[in-house]
TORLO-27896 format. One record per residue: residue number from 0; residue in one letter; chain; x, y, z of N, C-alpha, C, O in turn. Coordinates in steps of 0.1 Angstrom, whole numbers, plus 2048, in hexadecimal, padded with zeros to 3 digits. Layout:
! residues N
{k NUM, r a, c A, npx X, npy Y, npz Z, capx X, capy Y, capz Z, cpx X, cpy Y, cpz Z, opx X, opy Y, opz Z}
...
This chain:
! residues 120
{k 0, r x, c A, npx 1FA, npy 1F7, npz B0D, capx 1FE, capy 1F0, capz B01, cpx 1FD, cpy 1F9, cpz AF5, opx 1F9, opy 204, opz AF4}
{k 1, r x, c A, npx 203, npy 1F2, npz AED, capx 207, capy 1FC, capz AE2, cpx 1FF, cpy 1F7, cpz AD5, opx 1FB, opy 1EC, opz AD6}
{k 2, r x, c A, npx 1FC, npy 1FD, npz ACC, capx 1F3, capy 1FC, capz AC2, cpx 1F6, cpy 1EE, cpz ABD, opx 1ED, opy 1E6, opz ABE}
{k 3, r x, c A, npx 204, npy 1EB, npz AB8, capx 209, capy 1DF, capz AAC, cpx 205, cpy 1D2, cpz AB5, opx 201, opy 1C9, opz AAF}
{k 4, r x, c A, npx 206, npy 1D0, npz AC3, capx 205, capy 1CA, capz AD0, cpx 1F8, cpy 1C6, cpz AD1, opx 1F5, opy 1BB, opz AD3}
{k 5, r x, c A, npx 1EE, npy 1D4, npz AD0, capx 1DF, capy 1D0, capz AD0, cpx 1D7, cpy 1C8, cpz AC4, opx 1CE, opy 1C1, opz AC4}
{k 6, r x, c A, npx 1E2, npy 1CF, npz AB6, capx 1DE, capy 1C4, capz AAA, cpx 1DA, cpy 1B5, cpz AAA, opx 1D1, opy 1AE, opz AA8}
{k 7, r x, c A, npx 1EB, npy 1B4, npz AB0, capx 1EC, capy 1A6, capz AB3, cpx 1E3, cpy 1A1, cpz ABE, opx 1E2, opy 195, opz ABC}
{k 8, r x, c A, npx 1DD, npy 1A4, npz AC6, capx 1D7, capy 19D, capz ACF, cpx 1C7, cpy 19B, cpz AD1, opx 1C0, opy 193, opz AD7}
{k 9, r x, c A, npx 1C4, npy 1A9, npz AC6, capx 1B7, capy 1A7, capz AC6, cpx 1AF, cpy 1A3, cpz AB4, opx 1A3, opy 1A3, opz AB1}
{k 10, r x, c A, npx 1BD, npy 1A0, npz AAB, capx 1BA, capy 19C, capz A9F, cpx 1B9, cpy 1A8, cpz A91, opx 1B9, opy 1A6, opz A84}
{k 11, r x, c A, npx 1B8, npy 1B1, npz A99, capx 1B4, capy 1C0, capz A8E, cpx 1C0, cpy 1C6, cpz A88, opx 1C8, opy 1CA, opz A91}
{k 12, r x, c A, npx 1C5, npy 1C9, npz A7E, capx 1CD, capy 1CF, capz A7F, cpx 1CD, cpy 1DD, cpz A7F, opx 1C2, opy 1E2, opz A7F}
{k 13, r x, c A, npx 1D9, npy 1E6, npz A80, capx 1DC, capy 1ED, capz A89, cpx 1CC, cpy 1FD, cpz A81, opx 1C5, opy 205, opz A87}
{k 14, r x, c A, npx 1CE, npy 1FA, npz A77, capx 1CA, capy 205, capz A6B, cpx 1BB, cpy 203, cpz A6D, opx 1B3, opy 20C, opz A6C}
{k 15, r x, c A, npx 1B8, npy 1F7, npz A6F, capx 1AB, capy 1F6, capz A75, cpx 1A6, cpy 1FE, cpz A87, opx 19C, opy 205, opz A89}
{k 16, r x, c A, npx 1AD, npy 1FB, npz A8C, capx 1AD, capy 200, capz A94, cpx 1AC, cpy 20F, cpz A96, opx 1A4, opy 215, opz A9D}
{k 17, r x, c A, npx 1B2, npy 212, npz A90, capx 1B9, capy 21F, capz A8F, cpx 1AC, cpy 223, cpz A8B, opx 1A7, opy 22B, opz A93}
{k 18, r x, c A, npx 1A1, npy 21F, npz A7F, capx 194, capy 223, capz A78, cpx 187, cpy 21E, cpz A83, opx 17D, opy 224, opz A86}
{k 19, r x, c A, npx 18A, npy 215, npz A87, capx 181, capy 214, capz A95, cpx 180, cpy 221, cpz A9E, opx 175, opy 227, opz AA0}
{k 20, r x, c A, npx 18E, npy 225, npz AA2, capx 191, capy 22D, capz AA9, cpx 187, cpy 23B, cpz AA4, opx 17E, opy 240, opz AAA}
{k 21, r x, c A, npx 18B, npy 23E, npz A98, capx 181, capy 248, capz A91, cpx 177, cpy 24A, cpz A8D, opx 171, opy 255, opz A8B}
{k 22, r x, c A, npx 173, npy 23B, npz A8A, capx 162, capy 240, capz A8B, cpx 15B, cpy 241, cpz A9B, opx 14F, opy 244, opz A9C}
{k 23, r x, c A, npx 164, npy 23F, npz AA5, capx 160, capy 242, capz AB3, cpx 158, cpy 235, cpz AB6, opx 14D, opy 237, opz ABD}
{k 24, r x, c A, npx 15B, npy 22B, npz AB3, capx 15A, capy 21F, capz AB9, cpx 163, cpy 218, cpz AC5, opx 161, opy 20D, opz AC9}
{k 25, r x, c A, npx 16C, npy 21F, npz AC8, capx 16F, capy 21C, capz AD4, cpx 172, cpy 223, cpz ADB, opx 175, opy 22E, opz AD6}
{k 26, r x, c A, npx 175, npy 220, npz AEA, capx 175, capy 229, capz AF4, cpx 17D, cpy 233, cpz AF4, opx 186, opy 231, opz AEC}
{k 27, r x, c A, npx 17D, npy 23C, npz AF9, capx 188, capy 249, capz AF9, cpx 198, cpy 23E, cpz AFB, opx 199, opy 235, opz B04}
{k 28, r x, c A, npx 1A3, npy 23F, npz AF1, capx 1AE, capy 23A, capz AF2, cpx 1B7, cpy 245, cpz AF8, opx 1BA, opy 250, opz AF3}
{k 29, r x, c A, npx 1BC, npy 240, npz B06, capx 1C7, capy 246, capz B0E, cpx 1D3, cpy 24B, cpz B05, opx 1D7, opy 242, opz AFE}
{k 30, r x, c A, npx 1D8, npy 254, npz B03, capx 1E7, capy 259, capz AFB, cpx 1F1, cpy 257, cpz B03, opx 1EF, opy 257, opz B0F}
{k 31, r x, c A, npx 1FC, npy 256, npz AFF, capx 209, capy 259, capz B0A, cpx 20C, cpy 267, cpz B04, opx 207, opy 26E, opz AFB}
{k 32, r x, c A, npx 219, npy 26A, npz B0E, capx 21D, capy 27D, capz B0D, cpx 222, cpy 27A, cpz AFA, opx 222, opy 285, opz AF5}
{k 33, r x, c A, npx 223, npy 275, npz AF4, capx 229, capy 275, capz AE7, cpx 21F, cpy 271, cpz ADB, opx 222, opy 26F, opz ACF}
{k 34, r x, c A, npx 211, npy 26F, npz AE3, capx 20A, capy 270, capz ADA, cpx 206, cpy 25E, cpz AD7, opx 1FB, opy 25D, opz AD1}
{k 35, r x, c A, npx 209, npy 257, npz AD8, capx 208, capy 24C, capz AD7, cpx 1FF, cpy 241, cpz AE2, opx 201, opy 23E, opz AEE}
{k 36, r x, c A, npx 1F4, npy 23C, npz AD8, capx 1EA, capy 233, capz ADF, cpx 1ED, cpy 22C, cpz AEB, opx 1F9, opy 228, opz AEB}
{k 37, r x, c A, npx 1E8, npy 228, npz AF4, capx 1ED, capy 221, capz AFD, cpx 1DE, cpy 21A, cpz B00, opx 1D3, opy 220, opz B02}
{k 38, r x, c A, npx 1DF, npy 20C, npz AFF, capx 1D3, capy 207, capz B00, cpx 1D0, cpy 1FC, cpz B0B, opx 1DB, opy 1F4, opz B0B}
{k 39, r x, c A, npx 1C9, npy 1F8, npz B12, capx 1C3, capy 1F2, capz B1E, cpx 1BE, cpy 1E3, cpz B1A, opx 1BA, opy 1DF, opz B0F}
{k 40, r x, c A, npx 1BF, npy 1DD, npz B26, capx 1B8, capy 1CD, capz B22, cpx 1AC, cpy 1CD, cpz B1E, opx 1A7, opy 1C4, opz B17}
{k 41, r x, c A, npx 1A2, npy 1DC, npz B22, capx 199, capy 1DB, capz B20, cpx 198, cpy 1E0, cpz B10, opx 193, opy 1DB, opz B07}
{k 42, r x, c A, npx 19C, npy 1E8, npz B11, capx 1A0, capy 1EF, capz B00, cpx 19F, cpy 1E0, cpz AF4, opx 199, opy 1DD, opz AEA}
{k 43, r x, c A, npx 1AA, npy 1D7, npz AFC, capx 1A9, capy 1CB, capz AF1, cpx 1A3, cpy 1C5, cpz AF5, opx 1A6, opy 1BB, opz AEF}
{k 44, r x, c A, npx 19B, npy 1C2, npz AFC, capx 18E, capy 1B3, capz AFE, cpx 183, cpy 1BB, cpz AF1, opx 17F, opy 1B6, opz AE7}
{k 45, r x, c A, npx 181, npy 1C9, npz AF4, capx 176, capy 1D4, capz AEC, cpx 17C, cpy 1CD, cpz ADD, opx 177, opy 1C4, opz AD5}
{k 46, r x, c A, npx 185, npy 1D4, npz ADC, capx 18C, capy 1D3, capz ACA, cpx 18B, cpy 1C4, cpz AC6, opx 18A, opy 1C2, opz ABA}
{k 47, r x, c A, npx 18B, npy 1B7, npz AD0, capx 18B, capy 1AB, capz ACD, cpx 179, cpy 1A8, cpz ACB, opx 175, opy 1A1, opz AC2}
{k 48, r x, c A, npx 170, npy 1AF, npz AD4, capx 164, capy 1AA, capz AD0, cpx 15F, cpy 1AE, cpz AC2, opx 159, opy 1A6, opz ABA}
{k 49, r x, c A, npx 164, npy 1C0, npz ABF, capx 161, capy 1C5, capz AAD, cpx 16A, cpy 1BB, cpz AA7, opx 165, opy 1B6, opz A9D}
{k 50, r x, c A, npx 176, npy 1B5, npz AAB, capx 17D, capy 1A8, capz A9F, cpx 16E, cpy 1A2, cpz A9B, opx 167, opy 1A4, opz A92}
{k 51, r x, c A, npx 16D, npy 198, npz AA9, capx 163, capy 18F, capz AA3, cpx 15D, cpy 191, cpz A9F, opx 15C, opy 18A, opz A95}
{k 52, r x, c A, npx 14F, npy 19F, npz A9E, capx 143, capy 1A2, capz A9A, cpx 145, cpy 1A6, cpz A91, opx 13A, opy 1A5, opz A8B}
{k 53, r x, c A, npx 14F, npy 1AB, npz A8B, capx 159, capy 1AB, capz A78, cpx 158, cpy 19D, cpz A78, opx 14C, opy 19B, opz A7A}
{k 54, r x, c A, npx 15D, npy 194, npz A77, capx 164, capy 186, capz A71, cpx 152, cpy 180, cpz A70, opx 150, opy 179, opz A67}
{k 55, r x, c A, npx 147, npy 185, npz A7B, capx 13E, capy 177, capz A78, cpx 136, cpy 185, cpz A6F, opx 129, opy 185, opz A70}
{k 56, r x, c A, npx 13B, npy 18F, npz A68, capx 130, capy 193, capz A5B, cpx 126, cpy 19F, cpz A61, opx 11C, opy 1A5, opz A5C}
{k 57, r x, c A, npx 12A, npy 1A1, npz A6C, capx 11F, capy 1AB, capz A72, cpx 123, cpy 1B8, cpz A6B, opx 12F, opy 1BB, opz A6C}
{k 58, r x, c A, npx 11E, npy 1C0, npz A64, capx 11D, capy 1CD, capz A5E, cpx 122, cpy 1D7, cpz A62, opx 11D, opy 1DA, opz A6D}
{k 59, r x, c A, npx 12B, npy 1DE, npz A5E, capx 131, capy 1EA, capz A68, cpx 129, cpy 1F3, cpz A6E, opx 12C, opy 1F7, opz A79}
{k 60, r x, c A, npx 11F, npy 1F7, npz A67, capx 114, capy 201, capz A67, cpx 10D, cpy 1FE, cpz A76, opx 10A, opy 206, opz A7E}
{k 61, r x, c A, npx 10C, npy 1EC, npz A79, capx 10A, capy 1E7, capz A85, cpx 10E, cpy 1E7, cpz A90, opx 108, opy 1E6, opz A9A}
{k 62, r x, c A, npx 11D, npy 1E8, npz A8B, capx 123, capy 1E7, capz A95, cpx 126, cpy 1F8, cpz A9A, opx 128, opy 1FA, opz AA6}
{k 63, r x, c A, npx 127, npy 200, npz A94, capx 127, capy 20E, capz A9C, cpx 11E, cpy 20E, cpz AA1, opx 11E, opy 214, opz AAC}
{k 64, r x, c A, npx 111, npy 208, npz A9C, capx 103, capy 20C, capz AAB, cpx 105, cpy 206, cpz AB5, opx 100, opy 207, opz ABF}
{k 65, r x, c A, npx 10E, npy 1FD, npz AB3, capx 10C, capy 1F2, capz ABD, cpx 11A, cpy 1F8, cpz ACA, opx 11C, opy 1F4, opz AD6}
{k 66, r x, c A, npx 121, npy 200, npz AC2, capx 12B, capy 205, capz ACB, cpx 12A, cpy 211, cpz ACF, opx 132, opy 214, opz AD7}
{k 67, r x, c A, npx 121, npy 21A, npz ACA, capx 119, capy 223, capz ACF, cpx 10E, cpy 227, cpz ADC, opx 10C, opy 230, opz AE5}
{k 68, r x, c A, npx 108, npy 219, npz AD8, capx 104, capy 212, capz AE4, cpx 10C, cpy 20F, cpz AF1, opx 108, opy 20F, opz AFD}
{k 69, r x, c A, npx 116, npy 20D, npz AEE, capx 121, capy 206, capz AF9, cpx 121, cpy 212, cpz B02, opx 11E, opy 211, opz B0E}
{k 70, r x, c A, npx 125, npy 220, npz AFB, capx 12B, capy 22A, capz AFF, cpx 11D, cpy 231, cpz B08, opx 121, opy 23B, opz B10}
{k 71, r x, c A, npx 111, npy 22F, npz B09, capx 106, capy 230, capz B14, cpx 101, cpy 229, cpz B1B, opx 0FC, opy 21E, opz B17}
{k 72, r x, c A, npx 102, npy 22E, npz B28, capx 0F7, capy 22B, capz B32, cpx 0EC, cpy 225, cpz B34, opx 0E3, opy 22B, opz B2E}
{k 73, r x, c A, npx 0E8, npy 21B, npz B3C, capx 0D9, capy 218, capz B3C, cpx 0D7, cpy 20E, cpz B34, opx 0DF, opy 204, opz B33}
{k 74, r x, c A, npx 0C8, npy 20E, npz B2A, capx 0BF, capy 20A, capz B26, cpx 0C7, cpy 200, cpz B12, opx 0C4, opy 1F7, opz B09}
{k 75, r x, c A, npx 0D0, npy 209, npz B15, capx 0D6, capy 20A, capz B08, cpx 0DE, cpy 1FB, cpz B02, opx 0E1, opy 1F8, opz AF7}
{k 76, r x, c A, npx 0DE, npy 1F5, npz B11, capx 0E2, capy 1E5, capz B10, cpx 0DC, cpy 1DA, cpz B0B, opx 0E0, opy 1CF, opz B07}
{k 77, r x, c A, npx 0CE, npy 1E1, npz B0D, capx 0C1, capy 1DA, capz B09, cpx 0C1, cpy 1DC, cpz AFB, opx 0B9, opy 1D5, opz AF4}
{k 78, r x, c A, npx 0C7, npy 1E2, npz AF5, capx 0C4, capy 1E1, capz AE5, cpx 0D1, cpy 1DF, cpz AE0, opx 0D1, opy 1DC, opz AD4}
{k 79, r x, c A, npx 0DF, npy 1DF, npz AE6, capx 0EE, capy 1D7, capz AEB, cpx 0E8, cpy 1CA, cpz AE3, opx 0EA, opy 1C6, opz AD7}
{k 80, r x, c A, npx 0DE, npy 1C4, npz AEF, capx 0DC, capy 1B3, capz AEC, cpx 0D2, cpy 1B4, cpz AE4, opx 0CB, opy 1AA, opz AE6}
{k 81, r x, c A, npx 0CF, npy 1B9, npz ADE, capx 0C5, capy 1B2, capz AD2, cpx 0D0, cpy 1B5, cpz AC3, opx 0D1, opy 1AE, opz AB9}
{k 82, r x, c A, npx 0D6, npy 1C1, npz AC8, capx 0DE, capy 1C0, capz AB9, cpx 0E7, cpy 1B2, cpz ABA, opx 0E5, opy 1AB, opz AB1}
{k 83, r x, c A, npx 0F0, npy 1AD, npz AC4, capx 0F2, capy 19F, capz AC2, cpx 0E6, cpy 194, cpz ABF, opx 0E6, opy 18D, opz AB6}
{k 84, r x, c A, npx 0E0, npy 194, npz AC5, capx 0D8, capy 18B, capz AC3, cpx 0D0, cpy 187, cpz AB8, opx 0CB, opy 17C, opz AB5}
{k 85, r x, c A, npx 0D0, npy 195, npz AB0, capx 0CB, capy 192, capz AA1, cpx 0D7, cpy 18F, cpz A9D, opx 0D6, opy 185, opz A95}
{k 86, r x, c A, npx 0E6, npy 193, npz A9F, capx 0EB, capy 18B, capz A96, cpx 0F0, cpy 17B, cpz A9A, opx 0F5, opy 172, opz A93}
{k 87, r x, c A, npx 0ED, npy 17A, npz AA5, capx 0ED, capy 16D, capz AA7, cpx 0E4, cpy 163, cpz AA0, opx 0E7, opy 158, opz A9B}
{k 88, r x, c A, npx 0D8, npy 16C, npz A9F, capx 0CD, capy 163, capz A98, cpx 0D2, cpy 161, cpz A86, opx 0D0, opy 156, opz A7F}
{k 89, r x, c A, npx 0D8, npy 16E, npz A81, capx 0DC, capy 16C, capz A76, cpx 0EA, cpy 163, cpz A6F, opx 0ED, opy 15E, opz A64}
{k 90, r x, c A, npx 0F1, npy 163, npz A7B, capx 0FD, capy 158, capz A79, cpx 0F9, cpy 148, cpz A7B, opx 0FF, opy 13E, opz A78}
{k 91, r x, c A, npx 0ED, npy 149, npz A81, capx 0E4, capy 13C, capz A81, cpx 0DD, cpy 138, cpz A75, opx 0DD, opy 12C, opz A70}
{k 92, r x, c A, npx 0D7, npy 142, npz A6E, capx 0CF, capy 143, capz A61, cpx 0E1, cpy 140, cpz A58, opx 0E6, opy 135, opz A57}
{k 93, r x, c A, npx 0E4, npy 145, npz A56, capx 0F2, capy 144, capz A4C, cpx 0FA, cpy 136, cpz A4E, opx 100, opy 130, opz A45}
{k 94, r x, c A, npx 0F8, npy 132, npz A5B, capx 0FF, capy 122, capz A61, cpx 0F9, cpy 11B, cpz A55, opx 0FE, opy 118, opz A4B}
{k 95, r x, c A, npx 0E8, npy 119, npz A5A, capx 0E2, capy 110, capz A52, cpx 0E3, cpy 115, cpz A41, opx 0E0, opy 10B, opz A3B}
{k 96, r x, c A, npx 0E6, npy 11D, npz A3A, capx 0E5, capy 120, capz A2B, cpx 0F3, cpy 118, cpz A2C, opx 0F3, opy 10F, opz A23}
{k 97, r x, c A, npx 0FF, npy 119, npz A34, capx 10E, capy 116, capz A2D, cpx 10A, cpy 107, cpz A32, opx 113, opy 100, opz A2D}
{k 98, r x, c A, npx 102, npy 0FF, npz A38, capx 101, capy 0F2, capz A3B, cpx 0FB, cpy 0EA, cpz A2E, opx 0FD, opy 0DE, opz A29}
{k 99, r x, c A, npx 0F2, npy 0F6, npz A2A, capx 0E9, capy 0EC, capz A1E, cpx 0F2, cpy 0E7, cpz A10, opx 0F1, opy 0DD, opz A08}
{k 100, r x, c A, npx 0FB, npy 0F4, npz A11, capx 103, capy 0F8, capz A04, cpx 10E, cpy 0E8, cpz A09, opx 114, opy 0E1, opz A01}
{k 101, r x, c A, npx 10F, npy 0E8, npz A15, capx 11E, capy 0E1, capz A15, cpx 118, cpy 0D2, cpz A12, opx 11E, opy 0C8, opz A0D}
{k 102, r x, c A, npx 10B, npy 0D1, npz A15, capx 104, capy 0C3, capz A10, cpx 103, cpy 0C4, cpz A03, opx 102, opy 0B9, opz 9FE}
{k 103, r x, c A, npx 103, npy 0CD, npz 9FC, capx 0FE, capy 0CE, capz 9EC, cpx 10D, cpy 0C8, cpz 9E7, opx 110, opy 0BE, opz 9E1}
{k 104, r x, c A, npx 115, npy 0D3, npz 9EA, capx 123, capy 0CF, capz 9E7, cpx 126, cpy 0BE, cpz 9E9, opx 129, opy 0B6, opz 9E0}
{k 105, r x, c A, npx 125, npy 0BB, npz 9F5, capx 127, capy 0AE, capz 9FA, cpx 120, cpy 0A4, cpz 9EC, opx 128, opy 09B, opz 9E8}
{k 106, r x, c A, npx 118, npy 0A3, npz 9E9, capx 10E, capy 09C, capz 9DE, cpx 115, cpy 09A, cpz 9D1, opx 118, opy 090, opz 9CB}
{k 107, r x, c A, npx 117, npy 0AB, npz 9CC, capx 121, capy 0AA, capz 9C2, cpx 131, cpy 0A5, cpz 9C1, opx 135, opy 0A2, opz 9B6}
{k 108, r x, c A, npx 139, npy 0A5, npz 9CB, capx 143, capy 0A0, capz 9CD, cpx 13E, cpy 090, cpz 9C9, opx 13D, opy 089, opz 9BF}
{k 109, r x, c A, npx 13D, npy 090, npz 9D3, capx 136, capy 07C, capz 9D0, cpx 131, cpy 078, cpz 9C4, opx 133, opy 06D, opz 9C0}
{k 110, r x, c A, npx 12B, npy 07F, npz 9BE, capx 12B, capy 07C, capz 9AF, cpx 131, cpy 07B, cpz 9A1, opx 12F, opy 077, opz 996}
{k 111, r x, c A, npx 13E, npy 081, npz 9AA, capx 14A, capy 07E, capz 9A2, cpx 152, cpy 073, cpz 9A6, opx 15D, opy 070, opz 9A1}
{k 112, r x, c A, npx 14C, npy 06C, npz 9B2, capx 155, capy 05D, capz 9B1, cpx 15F, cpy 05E, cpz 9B9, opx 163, opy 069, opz 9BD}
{k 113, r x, c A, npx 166, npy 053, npz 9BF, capx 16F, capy 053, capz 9C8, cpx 178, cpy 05A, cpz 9CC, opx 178, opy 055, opz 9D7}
{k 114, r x, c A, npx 181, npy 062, npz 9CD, capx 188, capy 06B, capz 9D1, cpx 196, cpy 063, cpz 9CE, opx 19B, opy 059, opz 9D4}
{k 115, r x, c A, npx 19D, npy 06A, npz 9C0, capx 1A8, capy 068, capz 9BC, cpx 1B2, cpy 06C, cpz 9C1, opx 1AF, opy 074, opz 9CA}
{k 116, r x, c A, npx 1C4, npy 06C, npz 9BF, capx 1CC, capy 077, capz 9C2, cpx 1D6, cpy 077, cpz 9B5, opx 1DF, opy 07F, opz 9B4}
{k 117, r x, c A, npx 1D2, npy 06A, npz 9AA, capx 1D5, capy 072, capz 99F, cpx 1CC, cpy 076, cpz 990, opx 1C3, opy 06F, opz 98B}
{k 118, r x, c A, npx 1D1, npy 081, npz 98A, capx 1C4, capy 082, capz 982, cpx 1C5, cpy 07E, cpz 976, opx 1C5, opy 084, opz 96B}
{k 119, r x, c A, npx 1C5, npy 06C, npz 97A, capx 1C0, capy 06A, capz 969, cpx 1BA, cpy 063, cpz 967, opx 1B6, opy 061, opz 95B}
């Protein structure tokens, strides 16, 4: 697959990728004779999991250890699953702050009274 192809399918665009590619977060990328990426299902399930772990706030800084990690053997999975797992615990912690806020909001809305659709 071709770079614009892997955008589309795993949500990143192409320039991101391309900076993934360089900070050596992902796997060695296959070239063709012309120089040009050629990328694997497995290439994008990878690039689709950094989507997500971008989109839910996880820190880049995080995520290179965490794909650094990927790239060894052994024991190294063991600390794989705790770097999710703290951010699991922290997207849980963040759940509950945007819940309290959306009740706060909720309160003040209602205080303004029935819900018009013209303003006068």
């Amino acid at each position: 697959m071709k770079i614009a192809e892997v955008s589309q399918k795993s949500g990143l665009s192409s320039d991101t990728i391309r900076y993934y590619e360089s900070c050596g977060m992902l796997p060695d990328i296959r070239r063709s004779p012309q120089g040009h990426r050629e990328f694997t299902p497995k290439d994008v399930e990878w690039l689709t999991l950094l989507y997500w772990l971008r989109e839910t706030g996880m820190p880049l800084r995080q995520m290179k250890r965490f794909t650094a990690l990927a790239k060894m053997e052994g024991p190294a999975s063991f600390e794989r699953r705790h770097i999710l797992m703290d951010h699991a615990e922290e997207l849980r912690r963040r759940r509950a702050v945007l819940d309290h806020c959306e009740k706060i909001l909720a309160i003040k809305i209602a205080s303004y009274g029935p819900d018009r659709t013209d303003p006068a």
